[in-house]
C-alpha positions as CSV (number, residue, x, y, z in Angstrom):
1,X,-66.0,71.4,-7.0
2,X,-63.7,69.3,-9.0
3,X,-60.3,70.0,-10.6
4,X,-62.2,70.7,-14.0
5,X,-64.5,73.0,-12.9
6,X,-61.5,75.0,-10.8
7,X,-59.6,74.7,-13.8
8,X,-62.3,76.2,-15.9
9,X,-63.0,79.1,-13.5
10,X,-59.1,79.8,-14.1
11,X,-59.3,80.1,-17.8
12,X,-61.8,82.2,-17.7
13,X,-60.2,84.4,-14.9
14,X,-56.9,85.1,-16.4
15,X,-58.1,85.4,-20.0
16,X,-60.6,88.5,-18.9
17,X,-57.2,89.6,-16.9
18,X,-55.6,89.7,-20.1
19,X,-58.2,91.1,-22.2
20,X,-58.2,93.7,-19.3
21,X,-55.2,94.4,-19.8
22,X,-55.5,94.7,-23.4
23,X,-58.3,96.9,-23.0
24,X,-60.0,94.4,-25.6
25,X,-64.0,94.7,-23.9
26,X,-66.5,97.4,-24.0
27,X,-69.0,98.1,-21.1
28,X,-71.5,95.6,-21.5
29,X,-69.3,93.0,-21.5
30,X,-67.4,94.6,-18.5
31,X,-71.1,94.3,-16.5
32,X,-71.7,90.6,-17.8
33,X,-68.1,89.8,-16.3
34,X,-68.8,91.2,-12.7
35,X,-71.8,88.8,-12.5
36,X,-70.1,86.0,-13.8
37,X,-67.0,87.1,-11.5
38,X,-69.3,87.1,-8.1
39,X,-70.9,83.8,-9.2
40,X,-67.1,82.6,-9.7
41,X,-66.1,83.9,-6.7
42,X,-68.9,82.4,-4.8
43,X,-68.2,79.1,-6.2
44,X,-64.1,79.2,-5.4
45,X,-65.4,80.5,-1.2
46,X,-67.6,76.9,-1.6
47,X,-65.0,75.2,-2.8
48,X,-62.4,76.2,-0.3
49,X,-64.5,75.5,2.7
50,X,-65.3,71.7,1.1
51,X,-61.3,71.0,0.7
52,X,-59.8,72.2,3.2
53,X,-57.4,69.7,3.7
54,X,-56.4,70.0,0.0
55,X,-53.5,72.6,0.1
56,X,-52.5,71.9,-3.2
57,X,-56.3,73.0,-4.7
58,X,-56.6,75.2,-1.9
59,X,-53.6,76.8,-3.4
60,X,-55.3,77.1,-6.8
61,X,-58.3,78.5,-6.0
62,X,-56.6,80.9,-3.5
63,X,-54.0,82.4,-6.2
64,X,-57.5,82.1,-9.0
65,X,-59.6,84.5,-6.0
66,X,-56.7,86.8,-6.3
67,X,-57.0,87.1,-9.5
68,X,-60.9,87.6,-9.3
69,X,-60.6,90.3,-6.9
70,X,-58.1,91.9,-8.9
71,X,-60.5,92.0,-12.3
72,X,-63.3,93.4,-10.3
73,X,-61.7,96.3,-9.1
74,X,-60.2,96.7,-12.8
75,X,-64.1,96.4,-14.1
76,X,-65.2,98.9,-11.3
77,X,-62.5,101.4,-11.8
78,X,-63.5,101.7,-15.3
79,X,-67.2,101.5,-15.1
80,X,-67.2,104.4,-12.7
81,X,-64.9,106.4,-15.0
């Protein structure tokens, strides 16, 4: 994975964090987002093991799985509600 990709993964993380916070999508969209979340999430676990010795992108795509994980209980929380 390159810096771009990571990068991108990132944008799209913390803006459905914020649009989670904002309450700003509906149900559908909160489905669409766990698939793209898991595919994300996938992606960053590859990524990781392939750089290992990169702490400085290590660091990214460890504080960007946070940030995953944290979305995907939010999504789950309020699907099951």
């Amino acid at each position: 994975m390159t810096w771009y990709e990571a990068e991108e993964i990132a944008k799209y993380v913390f803006r459905l964090e914020s649009d989670l916070d904002d309450w700003a999508i509906d149900n559908t969209k909160m489905k669409t987002a766990l698939a793209r979340l898991d595919l994300a999430k996938d992606k960053l676990n590859h990524a990781r093991q392939q750089r290992a010795g990169d702490r400085v992108f290590r660091s990214l795509v460890d504080e960007v799985d946070l940030h995953a994980r944290h979305c995907e209980e939010a999504i789950r929380e309020r699907l099951m509600a």
